[in-house]
MDTraj code that builds the backbone (N, CA, C; nanometers):
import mdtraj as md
import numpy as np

residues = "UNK UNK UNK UNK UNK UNK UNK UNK UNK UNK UNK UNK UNK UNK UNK UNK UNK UNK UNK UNK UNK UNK UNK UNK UNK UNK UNK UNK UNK UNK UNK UNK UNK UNK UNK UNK UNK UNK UNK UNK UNK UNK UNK UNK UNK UNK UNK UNK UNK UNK UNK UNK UNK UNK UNK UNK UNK UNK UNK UNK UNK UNK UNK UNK UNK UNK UNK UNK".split()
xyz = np.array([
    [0.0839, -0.1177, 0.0000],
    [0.0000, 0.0000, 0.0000],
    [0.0888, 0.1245, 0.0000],
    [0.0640, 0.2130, -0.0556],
    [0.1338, 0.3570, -0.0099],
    [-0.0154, 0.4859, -0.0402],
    [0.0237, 0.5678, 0.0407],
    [-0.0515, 0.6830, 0.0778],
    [0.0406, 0.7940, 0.0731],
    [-0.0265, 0.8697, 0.0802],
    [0.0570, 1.0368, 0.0713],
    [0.0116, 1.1231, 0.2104],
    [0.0839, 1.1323, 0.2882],
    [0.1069, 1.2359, 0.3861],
    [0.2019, 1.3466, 0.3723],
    [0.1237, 1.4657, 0.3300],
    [0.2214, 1.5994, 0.2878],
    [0.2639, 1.5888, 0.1501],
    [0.4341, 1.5902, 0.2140],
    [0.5074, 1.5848, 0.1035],
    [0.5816, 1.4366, 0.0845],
    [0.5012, 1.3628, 0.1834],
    [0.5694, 1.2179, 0.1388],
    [0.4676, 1.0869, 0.1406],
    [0.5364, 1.0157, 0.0521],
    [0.4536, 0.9060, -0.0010],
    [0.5009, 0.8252, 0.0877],
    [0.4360, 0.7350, 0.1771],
    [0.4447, 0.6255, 0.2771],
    [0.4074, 0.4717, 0.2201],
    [0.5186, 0.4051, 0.2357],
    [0.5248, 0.2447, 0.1311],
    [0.4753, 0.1896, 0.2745],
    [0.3852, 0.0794, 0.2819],
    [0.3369, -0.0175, 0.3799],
    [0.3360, -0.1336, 0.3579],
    [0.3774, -0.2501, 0.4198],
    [0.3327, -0.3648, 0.3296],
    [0.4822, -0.3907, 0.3110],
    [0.4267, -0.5282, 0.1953],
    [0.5440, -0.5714, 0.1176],
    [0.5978, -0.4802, -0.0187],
    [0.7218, -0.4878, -0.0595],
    [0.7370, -0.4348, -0.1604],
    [0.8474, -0.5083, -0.2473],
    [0.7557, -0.5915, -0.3293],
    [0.8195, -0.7088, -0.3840],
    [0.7692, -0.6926, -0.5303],
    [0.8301, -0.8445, -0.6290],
    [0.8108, -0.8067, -0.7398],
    [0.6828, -0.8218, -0.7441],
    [0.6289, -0.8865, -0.6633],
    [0.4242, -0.9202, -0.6917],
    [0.3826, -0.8090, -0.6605],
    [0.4331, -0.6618, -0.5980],
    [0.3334, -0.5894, -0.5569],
    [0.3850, -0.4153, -0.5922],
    [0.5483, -0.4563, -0.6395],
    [0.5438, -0.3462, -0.6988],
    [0.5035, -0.2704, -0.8301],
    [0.4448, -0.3654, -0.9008],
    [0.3281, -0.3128, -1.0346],
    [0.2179, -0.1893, -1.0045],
    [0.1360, -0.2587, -0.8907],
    [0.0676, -0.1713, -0.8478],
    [0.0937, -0.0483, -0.7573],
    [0.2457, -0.0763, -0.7004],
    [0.3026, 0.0556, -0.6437],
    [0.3204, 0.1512, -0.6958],
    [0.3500, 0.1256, -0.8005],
    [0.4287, 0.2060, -0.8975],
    [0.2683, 0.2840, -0.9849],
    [0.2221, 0.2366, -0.9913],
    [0.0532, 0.3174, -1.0381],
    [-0.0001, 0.3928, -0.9452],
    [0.0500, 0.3514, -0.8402],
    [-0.0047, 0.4515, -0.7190],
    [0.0669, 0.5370, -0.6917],
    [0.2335, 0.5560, -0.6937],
    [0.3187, 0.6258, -0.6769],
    [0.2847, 0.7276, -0.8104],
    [0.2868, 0.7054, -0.9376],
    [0.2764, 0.7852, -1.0129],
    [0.1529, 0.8858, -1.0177],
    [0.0216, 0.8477, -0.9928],
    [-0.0388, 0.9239, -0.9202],
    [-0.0606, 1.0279, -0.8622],
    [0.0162, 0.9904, -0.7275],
    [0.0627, 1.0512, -0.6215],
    [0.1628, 1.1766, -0.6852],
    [0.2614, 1.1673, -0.7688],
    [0.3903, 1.2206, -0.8309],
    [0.3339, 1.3454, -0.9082],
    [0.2109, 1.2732, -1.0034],
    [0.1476, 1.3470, -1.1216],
    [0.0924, 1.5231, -1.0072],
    [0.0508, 1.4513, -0.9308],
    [-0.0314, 1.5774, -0.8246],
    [0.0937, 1.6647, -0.7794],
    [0.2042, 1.6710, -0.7498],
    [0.3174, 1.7353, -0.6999],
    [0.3281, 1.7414, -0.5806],
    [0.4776, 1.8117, -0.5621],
    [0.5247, 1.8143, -0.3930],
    [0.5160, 1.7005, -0.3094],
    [0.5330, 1.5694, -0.3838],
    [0.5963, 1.4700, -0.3224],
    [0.7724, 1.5186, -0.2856],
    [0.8177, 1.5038, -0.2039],
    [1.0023, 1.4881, -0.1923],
    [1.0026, 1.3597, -0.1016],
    [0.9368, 1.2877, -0.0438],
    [0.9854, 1.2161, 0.0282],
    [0.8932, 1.0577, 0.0598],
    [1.0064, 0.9673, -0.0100],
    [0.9445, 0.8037, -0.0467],
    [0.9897, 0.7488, 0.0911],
    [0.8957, 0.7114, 0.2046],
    [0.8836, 0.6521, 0.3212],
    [0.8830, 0.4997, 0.3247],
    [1.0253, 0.4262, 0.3512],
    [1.0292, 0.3246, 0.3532],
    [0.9915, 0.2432, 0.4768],
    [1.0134, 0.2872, 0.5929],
    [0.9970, 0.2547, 0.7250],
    [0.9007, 0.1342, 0.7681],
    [0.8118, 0.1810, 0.6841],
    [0.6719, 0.0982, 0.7272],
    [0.7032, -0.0447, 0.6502],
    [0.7778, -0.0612, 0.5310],
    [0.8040, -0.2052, 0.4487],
    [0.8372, -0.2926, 0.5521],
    [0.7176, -0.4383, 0.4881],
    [0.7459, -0.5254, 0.5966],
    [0.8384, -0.6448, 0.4966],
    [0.8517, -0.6610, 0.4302],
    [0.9196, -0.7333, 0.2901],
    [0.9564, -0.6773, 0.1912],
    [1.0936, -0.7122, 0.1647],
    [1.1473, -0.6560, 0.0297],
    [1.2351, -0.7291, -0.0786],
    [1.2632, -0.7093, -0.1758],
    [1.3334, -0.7592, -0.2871],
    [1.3652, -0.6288, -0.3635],
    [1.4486, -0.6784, -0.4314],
    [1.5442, -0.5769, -0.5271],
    [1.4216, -0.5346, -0.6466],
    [1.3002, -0.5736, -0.6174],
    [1.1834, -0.4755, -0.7407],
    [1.2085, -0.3587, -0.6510],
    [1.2059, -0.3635, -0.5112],
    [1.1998, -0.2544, -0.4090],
    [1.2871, -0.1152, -0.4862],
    [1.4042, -0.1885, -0.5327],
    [1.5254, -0.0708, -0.6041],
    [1.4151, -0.0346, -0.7278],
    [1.3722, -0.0787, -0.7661],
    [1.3340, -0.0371, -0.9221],
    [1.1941, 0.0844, -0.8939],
    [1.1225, 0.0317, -0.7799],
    [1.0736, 0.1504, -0.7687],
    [1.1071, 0.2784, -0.6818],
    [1.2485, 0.2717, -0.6019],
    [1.2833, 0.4021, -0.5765],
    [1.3145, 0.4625, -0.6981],
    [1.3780, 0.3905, -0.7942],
    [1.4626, 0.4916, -0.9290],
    [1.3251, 0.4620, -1.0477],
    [1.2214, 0.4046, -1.0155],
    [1.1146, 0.5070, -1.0744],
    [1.0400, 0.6065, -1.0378],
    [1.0240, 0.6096, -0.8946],
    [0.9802, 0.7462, -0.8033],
    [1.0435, 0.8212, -0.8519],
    [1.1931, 0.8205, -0.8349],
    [1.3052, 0.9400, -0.8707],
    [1.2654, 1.0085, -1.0308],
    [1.2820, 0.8782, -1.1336],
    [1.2486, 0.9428, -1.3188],
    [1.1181, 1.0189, -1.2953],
    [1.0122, 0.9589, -1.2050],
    [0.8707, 1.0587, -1.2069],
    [0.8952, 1.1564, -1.1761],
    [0.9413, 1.1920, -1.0157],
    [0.9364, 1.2994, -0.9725],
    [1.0257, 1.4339, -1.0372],
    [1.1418, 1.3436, -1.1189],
    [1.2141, 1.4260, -1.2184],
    [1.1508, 1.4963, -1.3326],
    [1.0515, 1.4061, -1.3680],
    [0.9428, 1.3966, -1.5479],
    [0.9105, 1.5556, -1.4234],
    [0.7876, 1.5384, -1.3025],
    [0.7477, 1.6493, -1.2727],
    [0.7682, 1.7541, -1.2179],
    [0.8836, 1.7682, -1.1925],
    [0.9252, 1.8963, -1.2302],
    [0.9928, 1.9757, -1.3286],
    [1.0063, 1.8688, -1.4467],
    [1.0570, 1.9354, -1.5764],
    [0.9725, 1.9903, -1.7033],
    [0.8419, 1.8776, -1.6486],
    [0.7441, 1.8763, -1.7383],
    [0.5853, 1.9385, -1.6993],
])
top = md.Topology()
chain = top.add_chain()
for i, resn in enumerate(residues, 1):
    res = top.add_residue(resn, chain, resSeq=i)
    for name in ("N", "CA", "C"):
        top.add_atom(name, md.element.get_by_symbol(name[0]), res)
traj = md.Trajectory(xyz[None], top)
């Protein structure tokens, strides 16, 4: 799950390759609206290296929005 508090997006849950598809639709979302700066890992209760793929797609979004 992730949610947006403020300026940061809060990851809950697992964040694996089964569940980061749908993270990543929710993160972008979240990104599209602005003034995200800050991807909250804390709360992850499981992870795998999809985990990397969606910090450095948070990062290309949040880059796309503020350029674009």
């Amino acid at each position: 799950m992730i949610r947006r508090e403020g300026d940061s997006l809060i990851l809950e849950g697992a964040v694996t390759l089964d569940t980061v598809p749908g993270l990543i639709g929710a993160a972008e979302e979240h990104l599209r609206q602005g003034g995200a700066r800050v991807v909250d890992f804390s709360n992850v209760t499981e992870v795998d290296s999809a985990a990397v793929a969606l910090a450095i797609e948070c990062l290309r979004k949040a880059s796309e929005s503020q350029t674009g």
